[in-house]
VEXSETOR-577638 format. One record per residue (C-alpha): x, y, z; residue in three letters. Coordinates in Angstrom, 1 decimal, always signed. Each point is the difference from the previous one (the first is absolute). Example, Ala and Ser with C-alpha at 12.3 -4.5 7.8 and 13.67 -1.06 7.14 Angstrom:
<sites>
{{+12.3, -4.5, +7.8}, "ALA"};
{{+1.4, +3.4, -0.7}, "SER"};
</sites>
This chain:
<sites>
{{+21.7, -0.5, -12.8}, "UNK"};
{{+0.0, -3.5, +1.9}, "UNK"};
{{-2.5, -2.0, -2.3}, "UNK"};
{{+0.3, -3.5, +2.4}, "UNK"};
{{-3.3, +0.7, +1.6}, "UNK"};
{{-2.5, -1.6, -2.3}, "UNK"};
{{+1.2, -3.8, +0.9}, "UNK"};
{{-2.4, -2.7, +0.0}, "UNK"};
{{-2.9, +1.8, -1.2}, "UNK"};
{{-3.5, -1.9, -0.9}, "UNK"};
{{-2.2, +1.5, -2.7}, "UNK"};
{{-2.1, -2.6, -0.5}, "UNK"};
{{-2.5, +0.2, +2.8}, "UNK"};
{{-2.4, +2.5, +0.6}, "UNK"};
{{-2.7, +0.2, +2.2}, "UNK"};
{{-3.0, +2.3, +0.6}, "UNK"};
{{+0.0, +1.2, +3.7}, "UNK"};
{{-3.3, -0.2, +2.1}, "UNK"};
{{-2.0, +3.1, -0.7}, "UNK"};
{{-2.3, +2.2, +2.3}, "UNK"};
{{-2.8, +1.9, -1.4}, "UNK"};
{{+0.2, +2.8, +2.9}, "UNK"};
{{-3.6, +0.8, -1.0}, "UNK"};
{{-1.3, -2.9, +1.8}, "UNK"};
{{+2.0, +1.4, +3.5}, "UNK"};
{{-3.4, +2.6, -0.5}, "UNK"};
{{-2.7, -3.0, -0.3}, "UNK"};
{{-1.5, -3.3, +1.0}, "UNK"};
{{+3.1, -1.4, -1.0}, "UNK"};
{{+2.5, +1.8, +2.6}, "UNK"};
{{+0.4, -3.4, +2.3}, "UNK"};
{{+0.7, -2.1, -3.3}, "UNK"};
{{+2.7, +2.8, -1.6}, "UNK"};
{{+1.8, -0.4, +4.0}, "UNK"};
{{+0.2, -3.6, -0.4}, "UNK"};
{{+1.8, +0.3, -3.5}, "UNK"};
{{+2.0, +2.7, +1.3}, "UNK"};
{{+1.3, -1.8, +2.9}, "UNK"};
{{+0.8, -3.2, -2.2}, "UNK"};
{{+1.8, +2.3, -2.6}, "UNK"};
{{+2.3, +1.6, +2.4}, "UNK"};
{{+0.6, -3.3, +1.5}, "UNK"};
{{+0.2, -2.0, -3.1}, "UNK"};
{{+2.0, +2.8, -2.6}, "UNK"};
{{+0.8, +2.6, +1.9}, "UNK"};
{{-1.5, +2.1, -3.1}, "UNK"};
{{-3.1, +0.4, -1.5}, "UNK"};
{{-1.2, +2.3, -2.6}, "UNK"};
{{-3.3, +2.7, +0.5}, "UNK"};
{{-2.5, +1.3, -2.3}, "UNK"};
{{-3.0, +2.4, +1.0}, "UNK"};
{{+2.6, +1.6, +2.0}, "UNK"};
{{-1.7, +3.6, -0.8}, "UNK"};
{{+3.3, +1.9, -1.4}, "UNK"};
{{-1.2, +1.9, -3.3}, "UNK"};
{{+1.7, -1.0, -3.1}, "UNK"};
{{+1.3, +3.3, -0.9}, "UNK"};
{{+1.9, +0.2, +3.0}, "UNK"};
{{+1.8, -3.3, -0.8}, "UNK"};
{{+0.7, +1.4, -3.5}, "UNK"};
{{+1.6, +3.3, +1.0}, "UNK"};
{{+1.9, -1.4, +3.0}, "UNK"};
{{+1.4, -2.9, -2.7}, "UNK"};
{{+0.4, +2.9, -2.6}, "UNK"};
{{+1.9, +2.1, +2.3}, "UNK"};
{{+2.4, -2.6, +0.9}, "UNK"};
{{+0.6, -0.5, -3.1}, "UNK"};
{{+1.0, +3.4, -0.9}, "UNK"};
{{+2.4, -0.2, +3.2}, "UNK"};
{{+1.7, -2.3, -1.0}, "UNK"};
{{+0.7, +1.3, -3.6}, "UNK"};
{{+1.2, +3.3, +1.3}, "UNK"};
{{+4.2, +0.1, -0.3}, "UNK"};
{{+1.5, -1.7, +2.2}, "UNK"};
{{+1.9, +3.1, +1.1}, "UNK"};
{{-3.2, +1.3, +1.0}, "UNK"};
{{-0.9, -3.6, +2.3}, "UNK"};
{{+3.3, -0.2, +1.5}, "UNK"};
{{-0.6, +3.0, +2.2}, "UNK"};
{{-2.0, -2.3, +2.2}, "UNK"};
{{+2.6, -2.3, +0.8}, "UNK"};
{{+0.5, -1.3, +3.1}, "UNK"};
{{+1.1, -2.4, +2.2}, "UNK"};
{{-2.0, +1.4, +3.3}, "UNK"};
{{-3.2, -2.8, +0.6}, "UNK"};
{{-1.4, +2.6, +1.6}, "UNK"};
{{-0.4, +2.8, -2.8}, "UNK"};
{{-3.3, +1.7, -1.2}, "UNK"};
{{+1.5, -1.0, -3.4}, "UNK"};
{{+2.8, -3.0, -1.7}, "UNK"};
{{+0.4, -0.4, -3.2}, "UNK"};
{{+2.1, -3.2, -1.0}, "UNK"};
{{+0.7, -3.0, -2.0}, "UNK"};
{{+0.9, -2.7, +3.3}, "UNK"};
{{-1.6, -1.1, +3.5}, "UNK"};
{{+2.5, +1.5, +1.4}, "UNK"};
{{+2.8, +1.8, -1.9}, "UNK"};
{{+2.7, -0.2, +2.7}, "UNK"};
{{+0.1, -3.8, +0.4}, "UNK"};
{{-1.9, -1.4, -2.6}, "UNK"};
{{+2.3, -2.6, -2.3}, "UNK"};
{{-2.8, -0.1, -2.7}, "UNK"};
{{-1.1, +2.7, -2.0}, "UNK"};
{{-3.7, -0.5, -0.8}, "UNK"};
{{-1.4, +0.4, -3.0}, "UNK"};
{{-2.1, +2.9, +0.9}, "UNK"};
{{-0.6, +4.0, +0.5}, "UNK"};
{{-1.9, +0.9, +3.4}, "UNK"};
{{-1.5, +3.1, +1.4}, "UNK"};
{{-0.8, -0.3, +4.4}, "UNK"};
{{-2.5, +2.8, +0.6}, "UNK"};
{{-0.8, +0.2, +4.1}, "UNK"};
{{-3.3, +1.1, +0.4}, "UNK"};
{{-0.4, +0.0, +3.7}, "UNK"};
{{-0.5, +2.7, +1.0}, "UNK"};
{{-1.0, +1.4, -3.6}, "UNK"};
{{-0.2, +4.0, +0.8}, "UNK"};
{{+3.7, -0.5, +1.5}, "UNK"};
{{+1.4, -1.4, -2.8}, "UNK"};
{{-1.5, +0.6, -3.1}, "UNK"};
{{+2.0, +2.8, -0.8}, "UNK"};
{{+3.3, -2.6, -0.5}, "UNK"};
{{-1.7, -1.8, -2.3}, "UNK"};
{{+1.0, +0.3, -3.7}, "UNK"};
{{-0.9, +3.1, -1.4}, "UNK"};
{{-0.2, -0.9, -3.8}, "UNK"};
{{-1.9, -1.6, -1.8}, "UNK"};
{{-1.9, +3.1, +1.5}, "UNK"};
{{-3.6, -1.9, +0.4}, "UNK"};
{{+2.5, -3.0, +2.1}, "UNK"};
{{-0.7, +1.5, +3.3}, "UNK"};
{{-4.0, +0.4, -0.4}, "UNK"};
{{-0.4, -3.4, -1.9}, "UNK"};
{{+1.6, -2.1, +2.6}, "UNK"};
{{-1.5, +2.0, +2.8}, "UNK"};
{{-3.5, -1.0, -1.2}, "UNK"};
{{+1.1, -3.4, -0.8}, "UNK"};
{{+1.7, -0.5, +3.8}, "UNK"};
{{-3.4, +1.2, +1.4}, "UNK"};
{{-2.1, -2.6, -1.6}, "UNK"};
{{+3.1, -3.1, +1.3}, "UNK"};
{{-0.9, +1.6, +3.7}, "UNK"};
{{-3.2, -0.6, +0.0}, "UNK"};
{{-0.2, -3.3, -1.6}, "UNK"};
{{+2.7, -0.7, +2.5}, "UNK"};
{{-2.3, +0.8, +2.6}, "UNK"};
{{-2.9, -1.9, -1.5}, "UNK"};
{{+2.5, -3.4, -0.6}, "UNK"};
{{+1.4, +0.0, +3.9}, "UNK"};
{{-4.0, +0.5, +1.5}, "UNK"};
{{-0.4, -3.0, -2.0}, "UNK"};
{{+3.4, -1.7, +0.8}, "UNK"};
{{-0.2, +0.1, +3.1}, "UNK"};
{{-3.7, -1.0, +0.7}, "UNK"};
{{+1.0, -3.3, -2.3}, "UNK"};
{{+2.2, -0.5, +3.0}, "UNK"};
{{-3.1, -0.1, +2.5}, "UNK"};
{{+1.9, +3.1, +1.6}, "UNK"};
{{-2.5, +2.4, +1.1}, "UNK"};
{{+2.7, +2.5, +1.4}, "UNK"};
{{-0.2, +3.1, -1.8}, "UNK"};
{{+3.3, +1.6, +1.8}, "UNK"};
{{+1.9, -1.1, -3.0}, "UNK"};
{{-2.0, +1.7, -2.8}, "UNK"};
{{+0.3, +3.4, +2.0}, "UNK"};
{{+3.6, -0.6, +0.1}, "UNK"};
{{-0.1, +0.1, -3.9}, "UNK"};
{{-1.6, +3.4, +0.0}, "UNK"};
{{+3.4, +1.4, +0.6}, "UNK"};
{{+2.0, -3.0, -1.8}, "UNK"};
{{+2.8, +0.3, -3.1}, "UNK"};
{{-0.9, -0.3, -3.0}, "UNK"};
{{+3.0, -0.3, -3.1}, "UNK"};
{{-0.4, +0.3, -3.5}, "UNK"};
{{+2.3, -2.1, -1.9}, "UNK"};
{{+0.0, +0.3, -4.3}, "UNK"};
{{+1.5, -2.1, -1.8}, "UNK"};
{{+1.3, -0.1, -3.5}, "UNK"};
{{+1.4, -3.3, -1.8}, "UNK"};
{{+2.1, +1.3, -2.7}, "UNK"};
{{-0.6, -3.4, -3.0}, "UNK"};
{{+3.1, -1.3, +0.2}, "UNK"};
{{+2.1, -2.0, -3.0}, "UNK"};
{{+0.3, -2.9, +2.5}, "UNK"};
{{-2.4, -0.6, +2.2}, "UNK"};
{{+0.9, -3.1, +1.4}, "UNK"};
{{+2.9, +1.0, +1.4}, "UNK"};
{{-1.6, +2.5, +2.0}, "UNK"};
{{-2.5, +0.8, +2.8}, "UNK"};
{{-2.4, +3.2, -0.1}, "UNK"};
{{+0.2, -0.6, +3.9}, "UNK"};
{{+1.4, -3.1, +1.4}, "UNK"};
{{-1.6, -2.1, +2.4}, "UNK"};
{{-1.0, +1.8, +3.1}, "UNK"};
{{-3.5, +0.8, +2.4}, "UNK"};
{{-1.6, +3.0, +0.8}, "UNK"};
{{+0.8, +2.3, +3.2}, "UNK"};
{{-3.1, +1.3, +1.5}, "UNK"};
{{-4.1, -1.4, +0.2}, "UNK"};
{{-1.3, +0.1, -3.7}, "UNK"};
{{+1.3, +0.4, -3.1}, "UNK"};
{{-2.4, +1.6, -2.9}, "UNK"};
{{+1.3, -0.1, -2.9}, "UNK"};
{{-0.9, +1.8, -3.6}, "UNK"};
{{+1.6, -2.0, -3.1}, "UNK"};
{{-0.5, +0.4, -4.1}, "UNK"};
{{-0.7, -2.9, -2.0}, "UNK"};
{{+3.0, -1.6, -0.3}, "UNK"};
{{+1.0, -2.9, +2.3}, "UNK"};
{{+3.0, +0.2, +2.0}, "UNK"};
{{-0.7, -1.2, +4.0}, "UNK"};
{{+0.4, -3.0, +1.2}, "UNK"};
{{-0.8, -1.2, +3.5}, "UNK"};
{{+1.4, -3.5, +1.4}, "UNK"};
{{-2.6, -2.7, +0.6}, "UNK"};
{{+0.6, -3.2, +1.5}, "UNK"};
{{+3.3, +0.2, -1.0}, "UNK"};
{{-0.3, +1.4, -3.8}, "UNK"};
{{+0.1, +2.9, -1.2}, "UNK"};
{{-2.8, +0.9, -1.8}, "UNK"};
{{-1.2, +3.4, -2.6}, "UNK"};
{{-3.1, +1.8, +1.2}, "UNK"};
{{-2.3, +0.7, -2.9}, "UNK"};
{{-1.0, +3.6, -0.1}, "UNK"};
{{-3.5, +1.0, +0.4}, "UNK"};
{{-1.5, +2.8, -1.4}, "UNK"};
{{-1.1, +2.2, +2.2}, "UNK"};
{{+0.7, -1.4, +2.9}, "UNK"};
{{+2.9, +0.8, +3.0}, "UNK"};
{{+2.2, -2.9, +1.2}, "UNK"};
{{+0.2, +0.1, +3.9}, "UNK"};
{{+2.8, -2.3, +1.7}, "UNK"};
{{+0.1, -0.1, +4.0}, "UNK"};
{{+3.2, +1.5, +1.5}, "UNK"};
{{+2.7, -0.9, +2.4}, "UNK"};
{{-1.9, +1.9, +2.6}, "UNK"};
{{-3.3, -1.8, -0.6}, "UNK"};
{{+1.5, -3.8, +0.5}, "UNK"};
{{+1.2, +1.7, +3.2}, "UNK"};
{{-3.1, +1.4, +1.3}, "UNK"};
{{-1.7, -3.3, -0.9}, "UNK"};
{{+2.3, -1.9, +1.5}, "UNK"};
{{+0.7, -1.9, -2.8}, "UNK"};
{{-3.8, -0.6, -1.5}, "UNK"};
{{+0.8, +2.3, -2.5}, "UNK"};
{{+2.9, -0.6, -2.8}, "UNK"};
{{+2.6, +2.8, -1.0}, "UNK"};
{{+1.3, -1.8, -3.3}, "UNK"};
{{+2.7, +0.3, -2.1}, "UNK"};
{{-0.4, +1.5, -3.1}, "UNK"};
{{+2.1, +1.4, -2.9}, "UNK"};
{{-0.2, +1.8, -3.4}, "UNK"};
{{+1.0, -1.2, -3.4}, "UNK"};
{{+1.2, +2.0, -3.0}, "UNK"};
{{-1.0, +0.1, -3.2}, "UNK"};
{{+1.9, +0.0, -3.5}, "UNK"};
{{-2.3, +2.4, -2.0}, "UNK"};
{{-2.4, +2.0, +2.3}, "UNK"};
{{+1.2, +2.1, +3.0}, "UNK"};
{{-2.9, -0.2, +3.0}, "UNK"};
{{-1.4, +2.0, +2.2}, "UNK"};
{{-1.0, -0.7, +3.5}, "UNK"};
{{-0.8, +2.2, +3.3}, "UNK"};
{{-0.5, -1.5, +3.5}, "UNK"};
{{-1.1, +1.3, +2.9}, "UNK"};
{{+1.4, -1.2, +3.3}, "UNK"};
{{-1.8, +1.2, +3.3}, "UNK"};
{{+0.6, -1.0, +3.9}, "UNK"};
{{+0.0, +1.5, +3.3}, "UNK"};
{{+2.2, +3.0, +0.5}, "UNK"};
{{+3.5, -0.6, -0.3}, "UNK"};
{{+0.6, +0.7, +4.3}, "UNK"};
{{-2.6, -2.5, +0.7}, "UNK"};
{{-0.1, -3.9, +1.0}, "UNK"};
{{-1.1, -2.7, -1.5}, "UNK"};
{{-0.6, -2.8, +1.4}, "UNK"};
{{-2.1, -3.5, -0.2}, "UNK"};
{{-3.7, +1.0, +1.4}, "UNK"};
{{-1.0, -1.3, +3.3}, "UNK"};
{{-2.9, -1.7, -1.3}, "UNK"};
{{+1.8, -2.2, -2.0}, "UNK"};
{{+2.4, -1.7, +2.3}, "UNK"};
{{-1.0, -3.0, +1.9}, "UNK"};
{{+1.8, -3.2, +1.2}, "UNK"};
{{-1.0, -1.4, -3.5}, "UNK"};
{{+1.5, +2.9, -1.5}, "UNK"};
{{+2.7, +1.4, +1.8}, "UNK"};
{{+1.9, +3.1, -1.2}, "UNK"};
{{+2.1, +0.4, -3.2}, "UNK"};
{{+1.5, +2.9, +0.2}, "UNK"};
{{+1.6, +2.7, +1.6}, "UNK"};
{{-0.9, +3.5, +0.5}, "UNK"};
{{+1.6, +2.3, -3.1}, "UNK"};
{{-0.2, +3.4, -1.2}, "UNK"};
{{+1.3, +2.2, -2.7}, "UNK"};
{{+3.6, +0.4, +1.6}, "UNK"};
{{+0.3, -4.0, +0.1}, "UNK"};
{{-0.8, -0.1, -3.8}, "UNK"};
{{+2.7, +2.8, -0.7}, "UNK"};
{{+2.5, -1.8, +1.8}, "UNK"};
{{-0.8, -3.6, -1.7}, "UNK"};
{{+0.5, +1.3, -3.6}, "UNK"};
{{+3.4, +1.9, +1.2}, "UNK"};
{{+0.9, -3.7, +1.5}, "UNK"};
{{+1.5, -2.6, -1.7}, "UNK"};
{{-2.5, -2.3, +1.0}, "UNK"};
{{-2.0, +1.4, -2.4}, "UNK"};
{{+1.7, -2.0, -2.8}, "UNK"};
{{-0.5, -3.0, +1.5}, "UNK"};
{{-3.9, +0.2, +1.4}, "UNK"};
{{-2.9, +2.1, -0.3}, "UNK"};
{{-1.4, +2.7, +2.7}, "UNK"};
{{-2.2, -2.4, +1.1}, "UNK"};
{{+1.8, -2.5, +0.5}, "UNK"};
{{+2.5, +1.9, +2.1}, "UNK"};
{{-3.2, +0.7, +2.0}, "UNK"};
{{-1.3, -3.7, +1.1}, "UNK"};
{{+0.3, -0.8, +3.7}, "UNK"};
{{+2.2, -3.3, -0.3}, "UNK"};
</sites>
């Protein structure tokens, strides 16, 4: 394994990210809660939830679970290999094992859930309660999804609900991940620097710290909170906001004595379908950012070289 990934790293700040009771989206307080939505998706990028209404057993068993996953032999892991982006299941240790130079320091498991009925049955089979665990679990992500984007995208002053139907037949991906501890750990990266395809990000982590997102130029450790879900805005989101909205980068550290657990969510439109900057939001004092891009486009960036020099978003400004 490459170990040159962990350069430059800053453990010495650490900051607490905005957070969003989601209770107050049902009360008095729903204008307020839009206001400090907006400025934390413009501000951070991420933001942390609490109130968010998904039962604490079902965080339990879906961490437990993945656990036990991972802890199976790796014999048993390995048959869900693969290299296809598009497979109901990948099991791996890289972004991308065909190109990738660095090795991170990290397990994953990519469960497609779209559409669920389809492609449950490729899902991993043991440990035997996997299937029904994360099943429940991916339920819950959809419609908190659903509940963030109504929000989202009235903080915009959009009143357009074509995009929200959109979502009703939109991918959703399940990515686990396990960071082994590791002997070193500054000479490594759980997952180096990078920004999330897709709208929203919600993502499930234990109590040890490990992400980092880059503010004003530094990167900095977000404090866990118990209880609560980080949420980060997506490439797709900065696009469809024209730029209001900040996809930022973010990367995971290791850890010497603990290995971590942490699950994320990633939703969008359906992979076939456009996204592009909304109407509403371009103007002569805000002209458009960026072009139109789908799943295809994506696919072909990360198979590029340019994807070693800039990130999918970039590749996507208008000049």
């Amino acid at each position: 394994m490459e170990t040159n990934g962990g350069e430059g790293k800053n453990n010495k700040l650490n900051l607490e990210l905005p957070i969003i009771d989601l209770s107050d989206l049902q009360s008095n307080n729903r204008s307020q809660t839009l206001k400090s939505l907006a400025k934390a998706c413009e501000e951070y990028g991420f933001f942390q939830v609490t109130n968010h209404g998904i039962p604490c057993d079902i965080i339990s068993s879906v961490m437990d679970v993945s656990r036990r996953f991972f802890e199976l032999p790796f014999e048993e892991r390995a048959k869900y290999m693969s290299t296809d982006m598009r497979a109901a299941v990948r099991y791996g240790t890289s972004f991308n094992q065909n190109i990738d130079g660095i090795f991170c320091w990290r397990d994953f498991l990519k469960l497609n859930c779209h559409p669920l009925l389809d492609l449950l049955p490729y899902w991993p089979s043991t440990p035997i309660d996997l299937r029904e665990k994360i099943v429940s679990y991916a339920k819950h992500m959809e419609t908190l999804f659903f509940m963030l984007m109504k929000a989202i995208i009235e903080s915009l002053g959009l009143a357009d609900e074509d995009i929200l139907n959109e979502f009703e037949d939109g991918s959703q991906l399940m990515v686990i991940n396990c960071y082994p501890w590791c002997p070193e750990p500054d000479l490594t990266l759980g997952i180096p620097p990078h920004s999330d395809y897709g709208f929203l990000t919600l993502l499930l982590q234990d109590s040890i710290q490990g992400l980092q997102i880059m503010s004003k130029g530094e990167w900095v450790t977000i404090e866990p909170l118990h209880g609560s879900l980080v949420i980060n805005v997506g490439d797709h989101l900065e696009i469809f906001s024209n730029g209001r909205y900040k996809s930022v980068l973010h990367r995971v550290l290791v850890n010497p004595t603990n290995s971590r657990i942490s699950i994320a969510s990633l939703h969008s439109l359906p992979f076939e379908n456009i996204v592009r900057p909304s109407p509403q939001l371009i103007n002569e004092e805000n002209p458009r950012r960026f072009k139109d891009t789908d799943f295809a486009a994506f696919l072909e960036y990360i198979s590029s070289i340019e994807h070693k020099s800039k990130s999918f978003l970039e590749s996507r400004k208008l000049t």
